[in-house]
N, C-alpha and C positions, 0 to 999 in steps of 0.2 A: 504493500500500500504506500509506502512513504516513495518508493522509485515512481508508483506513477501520478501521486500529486506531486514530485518535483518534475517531472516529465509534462503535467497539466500547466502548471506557471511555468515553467520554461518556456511552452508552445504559445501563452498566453502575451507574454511580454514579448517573444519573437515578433508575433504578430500586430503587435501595437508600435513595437520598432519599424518593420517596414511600410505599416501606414504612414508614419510622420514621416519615412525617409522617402517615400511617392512622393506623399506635401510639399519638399523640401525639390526633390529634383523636380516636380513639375510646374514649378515658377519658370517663366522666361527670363532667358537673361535680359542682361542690363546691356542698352544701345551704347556703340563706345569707340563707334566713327562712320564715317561717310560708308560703309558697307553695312551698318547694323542699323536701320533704320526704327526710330519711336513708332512704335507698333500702338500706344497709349492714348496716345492724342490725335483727333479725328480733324482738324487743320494745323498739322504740324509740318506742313511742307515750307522751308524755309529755303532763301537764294543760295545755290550752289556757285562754281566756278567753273563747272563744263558737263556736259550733257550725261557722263557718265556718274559722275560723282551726283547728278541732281534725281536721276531716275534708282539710284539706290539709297537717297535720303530719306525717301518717304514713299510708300506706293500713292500715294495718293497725287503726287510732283509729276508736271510734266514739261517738258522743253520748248522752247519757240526757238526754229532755226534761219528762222526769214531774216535776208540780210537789213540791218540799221533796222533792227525792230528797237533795240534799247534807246532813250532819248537822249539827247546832248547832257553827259557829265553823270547818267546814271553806268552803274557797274554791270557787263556782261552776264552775272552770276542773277541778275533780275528775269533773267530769260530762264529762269528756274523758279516753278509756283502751279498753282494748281488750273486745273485745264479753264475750268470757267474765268479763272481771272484773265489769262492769259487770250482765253477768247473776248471777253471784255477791255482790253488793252489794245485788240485789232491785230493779232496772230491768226493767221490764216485758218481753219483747222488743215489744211494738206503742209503747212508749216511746223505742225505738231511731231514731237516726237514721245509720243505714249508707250511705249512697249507694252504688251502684257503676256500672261502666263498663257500656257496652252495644252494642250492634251491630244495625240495621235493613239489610235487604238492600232496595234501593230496586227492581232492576232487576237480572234474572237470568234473561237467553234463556236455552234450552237448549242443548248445545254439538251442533254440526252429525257426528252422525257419518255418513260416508260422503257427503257434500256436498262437491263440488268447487269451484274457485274461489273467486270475490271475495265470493259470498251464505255460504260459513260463518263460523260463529260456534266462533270456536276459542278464547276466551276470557272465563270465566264467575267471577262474576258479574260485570256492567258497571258497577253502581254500588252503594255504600254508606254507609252514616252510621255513621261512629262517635267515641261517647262515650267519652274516657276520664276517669279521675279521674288527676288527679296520683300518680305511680310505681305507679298499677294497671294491667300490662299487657293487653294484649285480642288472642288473636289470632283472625285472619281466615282464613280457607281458600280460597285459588285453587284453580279447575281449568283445565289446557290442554289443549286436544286438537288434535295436527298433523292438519290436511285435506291433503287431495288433493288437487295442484293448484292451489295455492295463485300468487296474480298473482306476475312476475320484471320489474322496472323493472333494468335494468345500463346503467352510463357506463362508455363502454372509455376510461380517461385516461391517454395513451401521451407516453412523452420523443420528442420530435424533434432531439434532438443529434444529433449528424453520427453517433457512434457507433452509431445506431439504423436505420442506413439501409437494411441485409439486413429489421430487422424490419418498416420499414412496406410493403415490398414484398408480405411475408405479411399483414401485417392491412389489405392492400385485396383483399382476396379474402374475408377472415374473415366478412362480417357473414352470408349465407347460412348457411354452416356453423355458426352458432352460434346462429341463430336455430332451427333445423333441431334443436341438439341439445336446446336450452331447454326447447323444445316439449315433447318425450317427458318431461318431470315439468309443465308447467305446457301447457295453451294459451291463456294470456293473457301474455305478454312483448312486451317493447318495451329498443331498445337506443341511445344517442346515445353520440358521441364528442368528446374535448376533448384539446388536445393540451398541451404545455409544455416552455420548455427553461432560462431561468433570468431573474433582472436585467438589464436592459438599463443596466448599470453599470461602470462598473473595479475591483474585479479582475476580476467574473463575464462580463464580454464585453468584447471591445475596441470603444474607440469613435472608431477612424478611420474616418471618414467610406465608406472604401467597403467597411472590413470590417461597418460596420453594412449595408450593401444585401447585400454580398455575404460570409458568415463561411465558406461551406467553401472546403476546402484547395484547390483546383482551380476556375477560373471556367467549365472544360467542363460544370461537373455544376450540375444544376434545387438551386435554395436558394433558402430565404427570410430576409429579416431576421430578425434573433432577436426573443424575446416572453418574456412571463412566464408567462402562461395565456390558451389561446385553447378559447373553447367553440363549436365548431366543426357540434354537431347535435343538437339537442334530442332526446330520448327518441321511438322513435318503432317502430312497428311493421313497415315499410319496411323491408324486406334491400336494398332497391337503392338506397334514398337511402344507406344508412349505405356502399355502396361505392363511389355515386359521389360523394358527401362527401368519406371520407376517400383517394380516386384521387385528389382534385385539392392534397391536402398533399405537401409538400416537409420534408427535413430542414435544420434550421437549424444555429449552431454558437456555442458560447461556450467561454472558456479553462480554469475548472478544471474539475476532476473532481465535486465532488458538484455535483447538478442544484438546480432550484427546485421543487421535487416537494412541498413542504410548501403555497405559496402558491397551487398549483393545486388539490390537496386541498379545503383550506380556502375555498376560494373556491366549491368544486364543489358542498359541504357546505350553504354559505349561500346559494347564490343559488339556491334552490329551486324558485321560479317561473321562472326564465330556462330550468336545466336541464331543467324539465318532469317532475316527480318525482311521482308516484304515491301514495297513502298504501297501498301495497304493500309484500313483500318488497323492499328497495331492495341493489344489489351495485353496488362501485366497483370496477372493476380498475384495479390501478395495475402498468405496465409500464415497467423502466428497467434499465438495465446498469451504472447507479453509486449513490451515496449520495445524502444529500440535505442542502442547510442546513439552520439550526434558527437559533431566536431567540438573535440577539448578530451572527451572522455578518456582518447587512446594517452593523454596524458599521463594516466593512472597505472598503464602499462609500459613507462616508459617511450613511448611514442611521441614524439614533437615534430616532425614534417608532416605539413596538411597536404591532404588528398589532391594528387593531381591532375585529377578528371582526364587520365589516360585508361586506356586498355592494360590490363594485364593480367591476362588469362596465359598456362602454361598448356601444353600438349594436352594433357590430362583435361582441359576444363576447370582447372583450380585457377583461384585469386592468390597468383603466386608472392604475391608482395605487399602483403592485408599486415605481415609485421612489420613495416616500415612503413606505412602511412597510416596516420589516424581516420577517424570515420569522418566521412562525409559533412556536412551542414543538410539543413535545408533548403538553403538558398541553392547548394551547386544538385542536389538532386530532381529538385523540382526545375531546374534550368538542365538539368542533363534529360528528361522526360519529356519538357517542351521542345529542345531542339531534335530529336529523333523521334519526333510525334508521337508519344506512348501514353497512352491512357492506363493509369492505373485504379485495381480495383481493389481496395483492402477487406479481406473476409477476415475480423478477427472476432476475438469472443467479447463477452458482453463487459469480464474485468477494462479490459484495454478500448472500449468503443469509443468512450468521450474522446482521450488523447490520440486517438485516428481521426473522430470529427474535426478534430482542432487542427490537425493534420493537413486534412482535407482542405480546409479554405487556404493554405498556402501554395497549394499546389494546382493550379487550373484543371477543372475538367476531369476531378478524380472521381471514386465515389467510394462510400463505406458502406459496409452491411454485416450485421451481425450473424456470426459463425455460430453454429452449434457444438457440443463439445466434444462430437466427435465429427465433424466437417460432411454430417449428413447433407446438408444443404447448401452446400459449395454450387453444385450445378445449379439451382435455382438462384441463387445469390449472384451469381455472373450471367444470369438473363435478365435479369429484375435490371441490372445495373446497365444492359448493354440496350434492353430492346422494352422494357417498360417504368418504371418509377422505383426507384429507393426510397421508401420513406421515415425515412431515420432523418428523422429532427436535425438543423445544422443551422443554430442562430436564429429560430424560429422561424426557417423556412425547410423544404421537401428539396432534395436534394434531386435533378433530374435525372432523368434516361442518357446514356452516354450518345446513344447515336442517332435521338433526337433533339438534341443540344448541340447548336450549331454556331461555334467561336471563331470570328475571322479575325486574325491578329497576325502581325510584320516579326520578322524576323531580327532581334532589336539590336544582337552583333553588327547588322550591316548598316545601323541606320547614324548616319554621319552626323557630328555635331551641328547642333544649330537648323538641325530639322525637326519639325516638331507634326506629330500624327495624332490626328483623332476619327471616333468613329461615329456614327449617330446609324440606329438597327432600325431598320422597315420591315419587321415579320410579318404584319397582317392581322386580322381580326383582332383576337383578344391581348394579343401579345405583341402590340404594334405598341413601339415605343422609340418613332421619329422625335427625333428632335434631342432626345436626349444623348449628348457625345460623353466619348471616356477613352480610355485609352486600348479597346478590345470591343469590338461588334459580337452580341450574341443575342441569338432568340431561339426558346425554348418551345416544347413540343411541335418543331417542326415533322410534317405526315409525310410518307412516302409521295415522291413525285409534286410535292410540293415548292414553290421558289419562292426566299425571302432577296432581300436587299440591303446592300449598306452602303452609305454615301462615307466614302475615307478623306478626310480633309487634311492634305500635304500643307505644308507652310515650311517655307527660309526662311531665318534670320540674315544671313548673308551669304553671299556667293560661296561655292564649292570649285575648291581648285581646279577639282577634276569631274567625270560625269559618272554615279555612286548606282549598283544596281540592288532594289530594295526588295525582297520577295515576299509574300503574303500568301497563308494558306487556312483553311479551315480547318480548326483542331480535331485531328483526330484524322482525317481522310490528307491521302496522297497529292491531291490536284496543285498547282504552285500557281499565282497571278506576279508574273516579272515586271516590274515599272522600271523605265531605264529615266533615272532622277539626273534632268540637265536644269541650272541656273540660269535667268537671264540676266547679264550684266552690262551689258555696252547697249549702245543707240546703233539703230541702222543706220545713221550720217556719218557712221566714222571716216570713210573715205576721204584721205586728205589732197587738195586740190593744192599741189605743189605751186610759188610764185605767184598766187592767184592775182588778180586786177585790182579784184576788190581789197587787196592786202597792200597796194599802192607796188605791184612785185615785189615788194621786200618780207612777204610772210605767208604760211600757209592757211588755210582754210576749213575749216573742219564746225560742221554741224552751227554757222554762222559766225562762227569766233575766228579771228585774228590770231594766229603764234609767230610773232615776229621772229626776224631771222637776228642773231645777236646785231648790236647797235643799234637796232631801230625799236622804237618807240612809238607809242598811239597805239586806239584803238582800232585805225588803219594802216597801223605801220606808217605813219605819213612824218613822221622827223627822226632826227639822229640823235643819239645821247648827249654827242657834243653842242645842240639846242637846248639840252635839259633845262639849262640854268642860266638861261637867257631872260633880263630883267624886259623885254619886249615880251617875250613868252606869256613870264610870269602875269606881267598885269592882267591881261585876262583870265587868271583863276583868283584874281584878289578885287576883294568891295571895291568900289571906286572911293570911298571914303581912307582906304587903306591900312585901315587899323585893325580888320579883321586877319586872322593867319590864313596862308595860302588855303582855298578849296576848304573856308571855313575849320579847316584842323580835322574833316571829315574823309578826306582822300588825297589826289597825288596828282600836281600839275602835270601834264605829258604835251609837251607840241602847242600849250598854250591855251589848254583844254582841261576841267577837271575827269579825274576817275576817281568816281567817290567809293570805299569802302565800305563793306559792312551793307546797310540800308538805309543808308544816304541816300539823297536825291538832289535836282535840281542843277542849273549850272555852275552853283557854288559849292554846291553838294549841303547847302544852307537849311533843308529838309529831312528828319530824324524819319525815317518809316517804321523804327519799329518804337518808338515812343507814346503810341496809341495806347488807350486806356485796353484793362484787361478783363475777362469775365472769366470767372471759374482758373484762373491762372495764363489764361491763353488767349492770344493775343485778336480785338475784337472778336472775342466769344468762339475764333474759328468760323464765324460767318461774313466775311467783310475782308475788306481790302485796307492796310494804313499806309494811306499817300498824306506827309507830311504833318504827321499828327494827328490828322482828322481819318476816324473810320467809315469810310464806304461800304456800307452794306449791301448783301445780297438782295433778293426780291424776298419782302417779306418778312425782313430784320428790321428791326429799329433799334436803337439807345445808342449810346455813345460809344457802348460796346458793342453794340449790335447783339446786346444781350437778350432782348424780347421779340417777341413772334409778333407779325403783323396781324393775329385772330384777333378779332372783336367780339365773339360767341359771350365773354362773359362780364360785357358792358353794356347789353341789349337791355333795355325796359320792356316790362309789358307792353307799349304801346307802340315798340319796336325801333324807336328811339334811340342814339347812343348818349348812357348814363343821363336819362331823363332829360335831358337836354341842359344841365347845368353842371356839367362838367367834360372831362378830355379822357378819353381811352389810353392808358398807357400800357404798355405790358397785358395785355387781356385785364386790367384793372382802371378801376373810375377814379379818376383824381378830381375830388369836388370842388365845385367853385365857393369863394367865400357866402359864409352862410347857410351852405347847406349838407349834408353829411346822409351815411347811409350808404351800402354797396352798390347802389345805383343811383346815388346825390338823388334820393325820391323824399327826401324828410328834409325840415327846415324848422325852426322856432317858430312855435305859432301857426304849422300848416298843419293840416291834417294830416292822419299817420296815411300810410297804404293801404292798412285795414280797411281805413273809415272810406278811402278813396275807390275802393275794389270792392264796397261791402252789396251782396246779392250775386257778385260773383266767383270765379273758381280764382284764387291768388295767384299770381307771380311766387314759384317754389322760392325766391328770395324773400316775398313777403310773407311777414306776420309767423317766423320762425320760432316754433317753439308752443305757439297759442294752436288752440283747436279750432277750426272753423268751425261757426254755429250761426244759432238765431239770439236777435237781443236779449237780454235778460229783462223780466217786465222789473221797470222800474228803478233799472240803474242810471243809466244816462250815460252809459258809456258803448264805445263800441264792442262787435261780438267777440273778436279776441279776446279784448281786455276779460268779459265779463265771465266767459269761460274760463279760462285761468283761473279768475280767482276763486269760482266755483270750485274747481280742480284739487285747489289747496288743502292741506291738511295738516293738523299741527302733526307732529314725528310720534311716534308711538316709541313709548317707553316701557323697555322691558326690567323686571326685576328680578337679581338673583336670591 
């Protein structure tokens, strides 16, 4: 009891560990240059310095490359901003350079309906190309459709501790019977077996000399030396190999309680080829009436090199090097299951059920079922789990069917920093659950020959060096969808117009910009450095008063002309653009334009900040009037004129209320808020609001203890 409530809070705080540590890596990072664009701010497109750097600032940024679009003294880098502004400024749209994200579908059989076996195609499209731009996402649309009869590869991987000894009498009988039930949903399956009992170390086995030959309690009874993991019979279609296989195994014996259930796992996972594994439905059953170790344990045994998620199986099918590395975690076995697509099924008995439940939610796509205690209902137990419901309680929910539970999820080794995936599931009827994203599409009791869908949403943070291939499959089934993941980083203007005209010949030309050739100067290459500093020059970037510094101390005289930096304006550069008032931190509200201080709003923005919506819905009077006509709509709100007051300036000192003005009528829902509409009271003198209210009233009742 004490191994398996430390085994229960072990699995307990693992599991609250890798909740926070999701939390924690699925923050986006933090923007942190002209490739990592503010994904936060919804008009955060700010002037770049060339077409490149301006289309990965912000997706939402786009270019003007029309030649002398920028005005006399304003800075190149203002030909970077958002399309409507840039269209309101008088940029052509075929002057536009917008890139955006895209999608080619390379390879998209059709999905096999009513095809049995290993020839359907239950996953469509197979393959695609997609483009994104930095922080524009794209999504993609899966279809799945479960076939009929789909291939079953299972390894039955059972404990031979002495405690196991009632069960392996039952499962040298099993392999018939379970081939026999397979059948009736698939007829392609194939089954092998592998057995395991722990370390062949001190504390986990003794190592006197003839408790190693001989561990059970009695030398009357058939035993074998202890082992770590013995793979015992390749995957095979054979009912009578698999019985006279496992007829010829013996129980063995070690001294604690939890088993080495992890290192056989794991080893069953990786050695792929030994075990004879299928690129089919692949099922593990894992059979045991105790707990198991976990990475630190082999401590105890002297052991301090952690597991190195290799192969190593000897001639024999032994776990030749189970004394040199400690056991496994959780973390590398449940990732060594998901990448060799293994569904695992744990049949163990009802001592150890909780801490397999607990088990279970760290492991995708497993399932638990309780064992009897002599592993009578193993065959039922791995139908229950494969082709209809477990219902063994997990967190207060039913645990589902494994091969109507259908998880579409990326293969997360391949997926490059600074991409980030989510999923939103479209199953249909009852189990339609659009809209909601995470980081794995699944929907549950999916019927034979039925399709669900899943919309997968790619997103960059910034450019990839190179072009990344990212694969996606539904857990548990063979099928693969290949997305071949390219960036979009440059403008299609990059072509450079050597010596151009427009550069005065002394510069090249590229997406409307100027690159002088050294010594020249302007934004048409039109003087020489040796003019820089010419007091004729000069005077034209200085006040006529002269006491102002050059180009206002805004920017940089060239050929007699300012270039203003930053967001300067004007031909002194005397105009601050980004000194405009701010709403919510961002500059006019993100709906507007600041030329010179003063914000330009969109259609349908007003304030200073272009903070408020140009609706009027909640300044209307009953009489349909804005704010009863003695006052001004501001922000969907009445600002009253003096004198009068009220959310629709309908009330005044000395005028009648609304009530009294509406009375016989149905109210304006602003008026008379709070009061019940009625008939006069005989004999008050007041209106029916009023009089009702105070009817209403009650002194408070007073309770006594």
């Amino acid at each position: 009891m004490v191994a398996l409530s430390m085994a229960l809070v072990f699995l307990l705080a693992l599991s609250r560990g890798e909740s926070e540590l999701d939390a924690k890596t699925s923050s986006p990072p933090e923007a942190t240059g002209w490739g990592d664009p503010d994904l936060s701010l919804p008009g955060s497109c700010q002037p770049a310095p060339s077409c490149q750097k301006c289309i990965l600032s912000h997706p939402s940024c786009a270019w003007c490359k029309q030649l002398n679009f920028t005005a006399t003294g304003e800075a190149e880098a203002r030909r970077c901003a958002r399309r409507e502004e840039l269209l309101a400024r008088g940029c052509p749209p075929g002057e536009l350079e917008e890139p955006r994200g895209r999608q080619e579908v390379l390879q998209d059989e059709p999905l096999s309906q009513g095809t049995r076996g290993e020839g359907a195609t239950q996953l469509a499209p197979q393959r695609v190309r997609v483009t994104l731009r930095p922080g524009e996402p794209q999504k993609l649309r899966v279809r799945f459709l479960r076939a009929e009869g789909y291939p079953v590869d299972l390894y039955y991987l059972m404990d031979l501790s002495y405690s196991m000894k009632d069960d392996l009498e039952r499962v040298r009988q099993l392999g018939h019977a379970l081939l026999v039930r397979l059948q009736e949903v698939t007829h392609s399956v194939r089954i092998g077996f592998g057995s395991f009992v722990d370390k062949t170390v001190l504390p986990f086995v003794s190592t006197v000399p003839s408790k190693l030959r001989h561990p059970c309690p009695t030398r009357l009874e058939r035993c074998q030396p202890p082992f770590s993991f013995h793979h015992v019979l390749s995957l095979t279609g054979d009912a009578k190999a698999f019985e006279q296989e496992v007829g010829r195994q013996s129980v063995s014996g070690n001294l604690d309680l939890p088993e080495g259930g992890f290192d056989a796992i794991l080893q069953a996972a990786l050695c792929q080829e030994q075990i004879g594994w299928r690129n089919v439905s692949r099922l593990l059953v894992f059979t045991s009436d105790d707990t198991f170790h976990t990475a630190g344990d082999g401590k105890l045994g002297g052991i301090f090199m952690p597991s190195d998620g290799h192969c190593h199986l000897d001639s024999n099918g032994l776990y030749s090097r189970s004394p040199e590395f400690d056991y496994p975690s959780v973390g590398q076995v449940a990732q060594a299951l998901s990448a060799a697509n293994i569904q695992p099924i744990f049949a163990v008995t009802s001592a150890t059920l909780p801490v397999y439940q607990e088990l279970s939610k760290l492991i995708p796509k497993s399932a638990v079922g309780e064992l009897s205690e002599d592993s009578s209902n193993v065959v039922q137990l791995i139908m229950d789990a494969y082709n209809k419901l477990l219902w063994a309680r997990q967190n207060g929910r039913s645990s589902q069917s494994l091969s109507s539970t259908v998880t579409l999820e990326h293969e997360h080794s391949l997926l490059p920093s600074g991409v980030h995936i989510s999923y939103e599931s479209q199953c249909g009827g009852p189990e339609k659950t659009e809209g909601e994203a995470g980081d794995r599409g699944q929907c549950n009791h999916v019927r034979i020959n039925q399709t669900v869908n899943f919309l997968v949403t790619l997103q960059a943070t910034h450019c990839l060096p190179e072009p990344h291939l990212l694969r996606f499959r539904a857990r548990g089934f063979s099928e693969e969808l290949t997305v071949e993941l390219h960036t979009l980083c440059d403008c299609n203007c990059t072509d450079t117009q050597l010596q151009a005209p427009h550069c005065s010949d002394r510069g090249h030309l590229q997406c409307g910009v100027c690159s002088c050739v050294p010594g020249r100067l302007g934004r048409l290459c039109e003087c020489s450095e040796a003019e820089l500093s010419s007091p004729d020059l000069e005077s034209g970037c200085r006040a006529p008063n002269g006491t102002w510094p050059l180009c206002s101390g805004r920017g940089r005289c060239q050929c007699g002309r300012c270039t203003c930096s930053g967001q300067s304006s004007g031909r002194l550069c005397e105009c601050d653009d980004a000194s405009c008032e701010r709403h919510e931190g961002i500059l006019c509200g993100g709906f507007g334009r600041c030329q010179c201080g003063v914000c330009h709003c969109h259609a349908n923005r007003t304030g200073r900040a272009c903070e408020c919506s140009g609706d009027t819905d909640g300044c209307v009077s009953p009489e349909g009037g804005l704010c009863s006509g003695h006052g001004r709509c501001k922000c969907n709100r009445c600002q009253c004129s003096d004198g009068y007051y009220g959310t629709l300036c309908d009330q005044c000192s000395g005028c009648k209320t609304p009530c009294e003005r509406h009375r016989g009528s149905r109210p304006h829902p602003n008026h008379c808020a709070g009061l019940r509409w009625g008939h006069r009271g005989s004999g008050t003198g007041v209106g029916p609001g009023v009089s009702t209210l105070s009817r209403n009233l009650r002194p408070p009742r007073i309770q006594t203890f």
